[in-house]
C-alpha positions as a LaTeX table, in Angstrom:
\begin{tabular}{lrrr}
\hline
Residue & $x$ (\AA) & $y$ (\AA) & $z$ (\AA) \\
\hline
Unk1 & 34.48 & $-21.12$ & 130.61 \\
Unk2 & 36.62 & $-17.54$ & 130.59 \\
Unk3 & 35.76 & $-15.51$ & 132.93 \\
Unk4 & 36.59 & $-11.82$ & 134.17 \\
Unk5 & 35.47 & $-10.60$ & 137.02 \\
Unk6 & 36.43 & $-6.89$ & 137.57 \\
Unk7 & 36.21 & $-4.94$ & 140.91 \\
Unk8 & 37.33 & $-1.52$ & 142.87 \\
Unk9 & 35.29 & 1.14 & 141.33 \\
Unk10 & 33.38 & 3.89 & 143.06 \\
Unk11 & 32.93 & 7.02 & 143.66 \\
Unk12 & 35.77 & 9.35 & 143.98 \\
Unk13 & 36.12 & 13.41 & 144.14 \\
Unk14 & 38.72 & 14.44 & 141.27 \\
Unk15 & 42.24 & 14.45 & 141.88 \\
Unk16 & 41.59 & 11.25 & 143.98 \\
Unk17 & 42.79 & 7.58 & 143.30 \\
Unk18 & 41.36 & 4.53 & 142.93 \\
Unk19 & 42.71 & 0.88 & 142.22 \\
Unk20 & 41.01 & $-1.59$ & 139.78 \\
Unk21 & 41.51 & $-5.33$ & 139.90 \\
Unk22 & 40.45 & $-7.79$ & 137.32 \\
Unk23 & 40.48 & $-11.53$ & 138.74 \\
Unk24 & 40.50 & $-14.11$ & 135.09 \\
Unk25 & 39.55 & $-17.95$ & 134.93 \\
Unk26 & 39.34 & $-20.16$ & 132.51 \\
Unk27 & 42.76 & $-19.29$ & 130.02 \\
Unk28 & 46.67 & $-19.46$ & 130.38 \\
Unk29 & 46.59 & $-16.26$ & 131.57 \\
Unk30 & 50.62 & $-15.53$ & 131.74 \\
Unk31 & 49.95 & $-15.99$ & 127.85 \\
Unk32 & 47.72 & $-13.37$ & 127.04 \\
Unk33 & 48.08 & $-9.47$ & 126.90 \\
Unk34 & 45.90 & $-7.38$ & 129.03 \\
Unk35 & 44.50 & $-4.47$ & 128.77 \\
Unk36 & 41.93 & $-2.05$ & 130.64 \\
Unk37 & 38.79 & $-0.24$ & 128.57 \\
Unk38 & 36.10 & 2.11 & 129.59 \\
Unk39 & 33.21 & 2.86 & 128.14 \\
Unk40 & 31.28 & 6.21 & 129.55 \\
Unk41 & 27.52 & 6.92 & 128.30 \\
Unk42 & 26.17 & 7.65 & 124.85 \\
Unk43 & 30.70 & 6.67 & 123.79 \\
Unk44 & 31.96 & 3.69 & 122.20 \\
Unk45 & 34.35 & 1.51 & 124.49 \\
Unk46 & 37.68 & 2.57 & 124.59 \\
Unk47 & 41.26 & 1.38 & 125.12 \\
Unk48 & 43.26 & 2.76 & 128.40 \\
Unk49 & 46.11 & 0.79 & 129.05 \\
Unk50 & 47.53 & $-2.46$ & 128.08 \\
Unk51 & 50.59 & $-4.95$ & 129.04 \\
Unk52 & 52.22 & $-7.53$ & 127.33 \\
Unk53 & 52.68 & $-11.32$ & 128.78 \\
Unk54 & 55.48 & $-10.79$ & 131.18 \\
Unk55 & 54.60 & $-7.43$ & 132.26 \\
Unk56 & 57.57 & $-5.58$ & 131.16 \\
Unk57 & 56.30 & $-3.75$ & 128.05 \\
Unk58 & 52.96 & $-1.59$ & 128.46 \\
Unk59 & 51.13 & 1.24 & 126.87 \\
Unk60 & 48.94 & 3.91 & 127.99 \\
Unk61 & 46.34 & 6.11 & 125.78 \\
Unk62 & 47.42 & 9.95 & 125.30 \\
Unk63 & 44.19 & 10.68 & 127.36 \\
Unk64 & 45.48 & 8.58 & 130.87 \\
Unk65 & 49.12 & 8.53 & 130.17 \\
Unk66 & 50.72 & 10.13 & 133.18 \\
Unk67 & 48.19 & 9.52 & 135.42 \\
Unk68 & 47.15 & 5.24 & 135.08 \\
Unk69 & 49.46 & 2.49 & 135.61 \\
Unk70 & 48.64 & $-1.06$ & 134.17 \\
Unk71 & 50.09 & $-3.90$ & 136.25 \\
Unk72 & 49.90 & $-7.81$ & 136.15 \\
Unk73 & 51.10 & $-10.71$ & 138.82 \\
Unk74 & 50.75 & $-13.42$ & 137.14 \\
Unk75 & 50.61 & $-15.90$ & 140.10 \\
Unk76 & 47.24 & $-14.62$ & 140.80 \\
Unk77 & 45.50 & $-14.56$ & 137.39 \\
Unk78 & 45.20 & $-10.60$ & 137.77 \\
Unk79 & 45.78 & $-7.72$ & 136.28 \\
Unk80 & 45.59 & $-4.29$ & 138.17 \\
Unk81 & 45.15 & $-0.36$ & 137.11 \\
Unk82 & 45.96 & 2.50 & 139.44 \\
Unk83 & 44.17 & 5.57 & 138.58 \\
Unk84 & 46.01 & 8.47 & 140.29 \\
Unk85 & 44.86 & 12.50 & 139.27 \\
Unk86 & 41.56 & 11.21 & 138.32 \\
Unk87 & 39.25 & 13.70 & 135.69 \\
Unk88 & 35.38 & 13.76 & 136.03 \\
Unk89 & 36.48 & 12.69 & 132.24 \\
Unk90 & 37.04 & 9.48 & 133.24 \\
Unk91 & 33.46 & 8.57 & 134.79 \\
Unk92 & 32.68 & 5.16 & 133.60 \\
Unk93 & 32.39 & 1.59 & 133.21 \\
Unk94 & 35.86 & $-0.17$ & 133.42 \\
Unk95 & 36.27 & $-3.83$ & 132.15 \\
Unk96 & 39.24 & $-5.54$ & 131.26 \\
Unk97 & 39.84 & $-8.26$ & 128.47 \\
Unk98 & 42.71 & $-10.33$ & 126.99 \\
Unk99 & 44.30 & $-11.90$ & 123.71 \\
Unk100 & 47.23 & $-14.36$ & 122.70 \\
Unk101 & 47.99 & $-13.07$ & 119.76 \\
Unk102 & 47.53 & $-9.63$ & 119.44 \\
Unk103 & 51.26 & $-7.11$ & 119.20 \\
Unk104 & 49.87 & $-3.50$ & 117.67 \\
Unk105 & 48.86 & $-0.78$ & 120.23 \\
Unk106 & 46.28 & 0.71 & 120.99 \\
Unk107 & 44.20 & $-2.79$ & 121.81 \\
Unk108 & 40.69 & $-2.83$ & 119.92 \\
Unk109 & 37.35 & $-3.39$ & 122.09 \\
Unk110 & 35.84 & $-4.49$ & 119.06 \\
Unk111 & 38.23 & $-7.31$ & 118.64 \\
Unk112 & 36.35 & $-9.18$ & 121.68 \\
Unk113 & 33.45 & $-10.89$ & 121.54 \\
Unk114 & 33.31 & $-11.54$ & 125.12 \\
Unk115 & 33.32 & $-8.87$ & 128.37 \\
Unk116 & 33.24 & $-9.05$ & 132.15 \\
Unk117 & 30.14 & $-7.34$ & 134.01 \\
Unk118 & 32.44 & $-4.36$ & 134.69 \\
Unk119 & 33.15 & $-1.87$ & 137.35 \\
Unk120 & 31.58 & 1.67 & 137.82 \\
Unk121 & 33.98 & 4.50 & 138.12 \\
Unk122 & 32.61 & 7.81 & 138.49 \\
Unk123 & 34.54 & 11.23 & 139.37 \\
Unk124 & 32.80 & 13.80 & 140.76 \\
Unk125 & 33.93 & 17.73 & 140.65 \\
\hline
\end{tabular}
């Protein structure tokens, strides 16, 4: 029934940008935080950025802050991260996910049972 569909990865030299979308079905979306994870190789998945319900309040991890910007429109079920100054660090698999409930930062991957397919993000130097 949910459903999160994320898209815009690629392949990027560093210092470039990319743009990440993640289209959701199936929930009240304006009621649930978002938040962006990424998960490279051989690491456990990790929290990047998050925003709260109406978009106003968000949070970035030490290692992105600066550099990623969370964003939500509400109108279209979709949250958004712009990856500006980008690190061969940050090679990997990018999903977003959601919760109602949740306040604390940083977001937990292992609070969600369910995940999206993904998009591949990979930096090259």
């Amino acid at each position: 029934q949910v459903q999160l569909v994320e898209s815009g990865g690629g392949l990027v030299q560093a210092g470039g940008s990319l743009r990440l979308s993640c289209a959701a079905s199936g929930l009240t979306f304006s009621t649930y935080r978002m938040g962006w994870f990424r998960q490279a190789p051989g690491k456990e998945r990790e929290f990047v950025a998050g925003i709260r319900l109406a978009g106003g309040s968000t949070y970035s991890a030490d290692s992105v802050k600066g550099r990623f910007t969370i964003s939500r429109d509400n109108a279209k079920n979709t949250v958004y991260l712009q990856m500006n100054s980008l690190k061969p660090e940050d090679t990997a698999v990018y999903y977003c996910n959601g919760d109602r409930y949740g306040s604390r930062w940083p977001m937990k991957a292992a609070d969600f049972g369910s995940w999206g397919q993904g998009t591949q993000v990979t930096v090259s130097s």
